[in-house]
C-alpha positions as CSV (number, residue, x, y, z in Angstrom):
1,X,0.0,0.0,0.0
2,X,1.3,3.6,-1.1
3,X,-0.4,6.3,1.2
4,X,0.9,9.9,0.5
5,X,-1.1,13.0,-0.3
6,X,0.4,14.3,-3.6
7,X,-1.1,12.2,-6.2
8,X,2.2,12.8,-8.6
9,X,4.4,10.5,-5.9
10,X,1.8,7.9,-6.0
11,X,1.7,7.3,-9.3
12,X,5.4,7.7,-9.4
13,X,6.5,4.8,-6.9
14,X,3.3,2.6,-8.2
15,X,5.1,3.0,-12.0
16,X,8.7,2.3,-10.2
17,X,7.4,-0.8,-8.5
18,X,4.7,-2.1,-11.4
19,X,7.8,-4.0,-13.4
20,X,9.2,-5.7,-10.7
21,X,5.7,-7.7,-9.8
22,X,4.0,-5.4,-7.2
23,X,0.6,-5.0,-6.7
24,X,0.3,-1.3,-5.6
25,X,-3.3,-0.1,-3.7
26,X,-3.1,4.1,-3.3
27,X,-4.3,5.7,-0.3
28,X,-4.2,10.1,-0.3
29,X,-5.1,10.1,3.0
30,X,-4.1,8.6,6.9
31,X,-8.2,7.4,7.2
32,X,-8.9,5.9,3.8
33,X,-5.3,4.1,4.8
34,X,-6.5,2.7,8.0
35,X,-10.0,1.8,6.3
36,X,-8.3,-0.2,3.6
37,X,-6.0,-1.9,6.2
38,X,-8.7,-3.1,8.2
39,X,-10.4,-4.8,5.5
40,X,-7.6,-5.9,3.3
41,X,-4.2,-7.6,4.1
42,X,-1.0,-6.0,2.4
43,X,2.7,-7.1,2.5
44,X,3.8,-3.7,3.1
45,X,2.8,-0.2,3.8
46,X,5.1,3.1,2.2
47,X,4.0,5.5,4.5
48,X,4.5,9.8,4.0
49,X,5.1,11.5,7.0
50,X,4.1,15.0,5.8
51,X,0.7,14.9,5.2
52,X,-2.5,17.5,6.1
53,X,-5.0,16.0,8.7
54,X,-3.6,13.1,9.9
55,X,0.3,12.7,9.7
56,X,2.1,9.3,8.8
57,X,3.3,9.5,12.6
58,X,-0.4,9.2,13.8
59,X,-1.1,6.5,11.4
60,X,1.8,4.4,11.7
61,X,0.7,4.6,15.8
62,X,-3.0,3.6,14.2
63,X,-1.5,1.0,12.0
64,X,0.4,-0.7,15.0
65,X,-3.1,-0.6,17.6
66,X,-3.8,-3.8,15.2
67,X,-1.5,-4.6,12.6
68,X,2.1,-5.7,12.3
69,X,2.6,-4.7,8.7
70,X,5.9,-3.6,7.8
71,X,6.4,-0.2,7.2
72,X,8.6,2.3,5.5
73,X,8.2,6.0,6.1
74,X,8.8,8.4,3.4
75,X,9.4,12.1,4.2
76,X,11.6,15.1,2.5
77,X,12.9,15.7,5.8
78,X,15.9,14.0,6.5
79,X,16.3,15.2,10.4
80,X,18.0,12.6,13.1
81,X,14.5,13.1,15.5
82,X,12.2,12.2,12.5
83,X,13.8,9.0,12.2
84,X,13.9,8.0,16.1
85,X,10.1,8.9,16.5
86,X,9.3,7.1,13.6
87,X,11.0,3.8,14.7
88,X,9.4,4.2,18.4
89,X,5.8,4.5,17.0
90,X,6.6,0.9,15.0
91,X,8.0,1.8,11.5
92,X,10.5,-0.9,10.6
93,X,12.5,1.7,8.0
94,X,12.6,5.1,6.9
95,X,13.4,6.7,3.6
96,X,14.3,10.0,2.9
97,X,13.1,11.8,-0.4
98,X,14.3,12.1,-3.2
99,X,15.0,8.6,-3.1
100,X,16.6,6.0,-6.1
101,X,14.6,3.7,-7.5
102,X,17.4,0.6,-6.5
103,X,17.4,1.5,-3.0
104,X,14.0,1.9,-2.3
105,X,13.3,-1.9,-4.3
106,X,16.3,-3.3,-2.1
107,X,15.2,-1.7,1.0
108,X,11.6,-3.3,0.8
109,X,13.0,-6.9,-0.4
110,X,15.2,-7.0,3.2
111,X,12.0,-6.5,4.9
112,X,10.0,-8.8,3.4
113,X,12.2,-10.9,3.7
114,X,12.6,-10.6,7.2
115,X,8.5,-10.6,7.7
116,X,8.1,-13.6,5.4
117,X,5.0,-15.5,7.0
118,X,5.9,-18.3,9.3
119,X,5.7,-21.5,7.9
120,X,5.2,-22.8,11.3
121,X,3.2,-21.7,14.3
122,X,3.4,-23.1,17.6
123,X,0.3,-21.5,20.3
124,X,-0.1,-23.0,23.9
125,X,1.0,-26.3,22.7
126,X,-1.5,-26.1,19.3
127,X,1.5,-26.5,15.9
128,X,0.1,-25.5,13.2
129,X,3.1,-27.2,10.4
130,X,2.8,-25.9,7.1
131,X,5.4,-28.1,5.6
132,X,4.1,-31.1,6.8
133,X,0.4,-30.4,6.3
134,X,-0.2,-31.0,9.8
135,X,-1.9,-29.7,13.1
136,X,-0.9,-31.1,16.3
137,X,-1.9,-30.4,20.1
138,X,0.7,-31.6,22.7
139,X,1.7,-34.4,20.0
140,X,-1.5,-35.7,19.5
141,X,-2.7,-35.4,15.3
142,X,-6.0,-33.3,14.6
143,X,-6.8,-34.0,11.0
144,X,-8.2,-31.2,8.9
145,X,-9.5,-31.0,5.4
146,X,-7.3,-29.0,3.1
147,X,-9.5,-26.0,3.1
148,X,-9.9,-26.3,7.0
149,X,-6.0,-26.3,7.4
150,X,-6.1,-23.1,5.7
151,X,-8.3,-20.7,7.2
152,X,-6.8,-21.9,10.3
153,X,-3.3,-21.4,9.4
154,X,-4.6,-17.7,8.0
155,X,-6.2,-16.6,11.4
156,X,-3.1,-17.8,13.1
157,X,-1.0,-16.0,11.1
158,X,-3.2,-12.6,11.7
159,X,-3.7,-12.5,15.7
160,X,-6.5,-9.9,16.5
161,X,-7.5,-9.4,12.9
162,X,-11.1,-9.9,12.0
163,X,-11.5,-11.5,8.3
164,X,-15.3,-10.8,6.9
165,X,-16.3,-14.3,5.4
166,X,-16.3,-13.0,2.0
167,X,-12.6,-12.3,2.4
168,X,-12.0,-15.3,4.0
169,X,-13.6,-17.1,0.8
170,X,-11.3,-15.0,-1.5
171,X,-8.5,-16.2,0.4
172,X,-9.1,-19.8,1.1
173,X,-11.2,-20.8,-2.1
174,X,-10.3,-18.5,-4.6
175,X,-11.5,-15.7,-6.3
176,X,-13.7,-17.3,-8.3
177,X,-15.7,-19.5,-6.2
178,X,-18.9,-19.9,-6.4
179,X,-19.2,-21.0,-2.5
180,X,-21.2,-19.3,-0.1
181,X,-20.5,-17.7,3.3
182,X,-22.5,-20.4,5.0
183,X,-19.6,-23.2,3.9
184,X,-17.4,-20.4,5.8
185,X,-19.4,-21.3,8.9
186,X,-19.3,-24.6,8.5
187,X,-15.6,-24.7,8.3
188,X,-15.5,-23.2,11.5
189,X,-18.0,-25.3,13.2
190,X,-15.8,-28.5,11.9
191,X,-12.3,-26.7,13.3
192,X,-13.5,-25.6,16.4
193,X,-15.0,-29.5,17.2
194,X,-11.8,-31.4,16.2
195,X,-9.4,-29.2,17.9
196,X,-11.8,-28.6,20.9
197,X,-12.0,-32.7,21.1
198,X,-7.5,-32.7,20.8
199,X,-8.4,-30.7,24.5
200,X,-7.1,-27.4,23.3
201,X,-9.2,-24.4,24.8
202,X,-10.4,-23.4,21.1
203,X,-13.4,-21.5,22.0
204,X,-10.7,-18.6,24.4
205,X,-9.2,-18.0,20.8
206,X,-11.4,-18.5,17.6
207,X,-13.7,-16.2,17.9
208,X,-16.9,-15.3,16.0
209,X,-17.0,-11.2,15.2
210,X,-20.8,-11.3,14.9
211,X,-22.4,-9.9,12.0
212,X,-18.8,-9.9,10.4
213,X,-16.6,-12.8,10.3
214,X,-14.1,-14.5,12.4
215,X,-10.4,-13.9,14.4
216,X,-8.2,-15.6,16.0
217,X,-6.9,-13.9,19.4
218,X,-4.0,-14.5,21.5
């Protein structure tokens, strides 16, 4: 996600990133930013400090209340304090403008690469094992359906993040499914009864966000 207020920078770093295989979403303001985050996941966030409203400090201290995203703040001011507040309020780099092309591409590959998405996730004794295709709690199997792995493995991967079923469909069967929200449901009815009868405290952590969708919580 870009978020800056002059349009001319957006489409400047979306045409700089567009050969190299991103997918850039554009955001002129802090609010549509935050709105977009909460309903869509992104890799990363280039964030511009100077902006009227609601500066890229307030939203990277926004951005942190329930997202670990990383993010890069932008600004024309290159000015020691800028950087240290930035880093406190949870930016993971910071990028002074004008910037090259090169640098700003190599920058954002380190931190993906250091936020790649865990293959495996270990919660209260519940290991979740990507690689192998299985769940296990306190070494004893829970077998899950393919699609059931999934979403779980997602909602893991996204503690305190609410996923509306229709996203979760997008993101477990596909784009172009035809399936409904009600197999959503289902799913989760079928996760929550094989890892509550493994004698893992399911229902303290995968959660139904009535009227919306589901989360997994810490």
């Amino acid at each position: 996600m870009l978020v800056d207020d002059e349009k001319r920078m957006l489409d400047l770093v979306a045409l700089y990133l567009r050969p190299h295989n991103y997918v850039c979403t554009k955001a002129d303001n802090g609010k549509q930013a935050l709105e977009l985050l909460k309903k869509e996941s992104f890799d990363l966030v280039l964030l511009d400090i100077m902006m009227p409203d609601m500066d890229g400090w307030e939203v990277c201290r926004d951005i942190r209340k329930f997202s670990s995203v990383p993010i890069i703040m932008l600004t024309a001011r290159e000015q020691q304090e800028d950087v240290v507040k930035g880093l406190r309020l949870g930016a993971d780099d910071y990028m002074t403008k004008p910037f090259g092309e090169e640098e700003l591409l190599a920058r954002m590959e380190a931190l993906l690469r250091r936020s790649a998405p865990a293959k495996r996730l270990e919660f209260k004794g519940l290991v979740w094992d990507e690689e192998s295709f299985e769940l296990n709690y306190e070494q004893k199997s829970i077998r899950l359906t393919p699609k059931e792995f999934s979403m779980l493995g997602l909602l893991m991967k996204n503690p305190n993040k609410v996923f509306e079923r229709d996203r979760l469909l997008e993101l477990v069967w596909g784009y172009d499914s035809e399936t409904e929200g009600r197999t959503v449901d289902s799913h989760v009815r079928n996760i929550r009864e094989k890892v509550r009868q493994a004698g893992f405290p399911v229902d303290d952590h995968f959660l139904t966000v009535w009227g919306i969708g589901y989360k997994w919580v810490h």
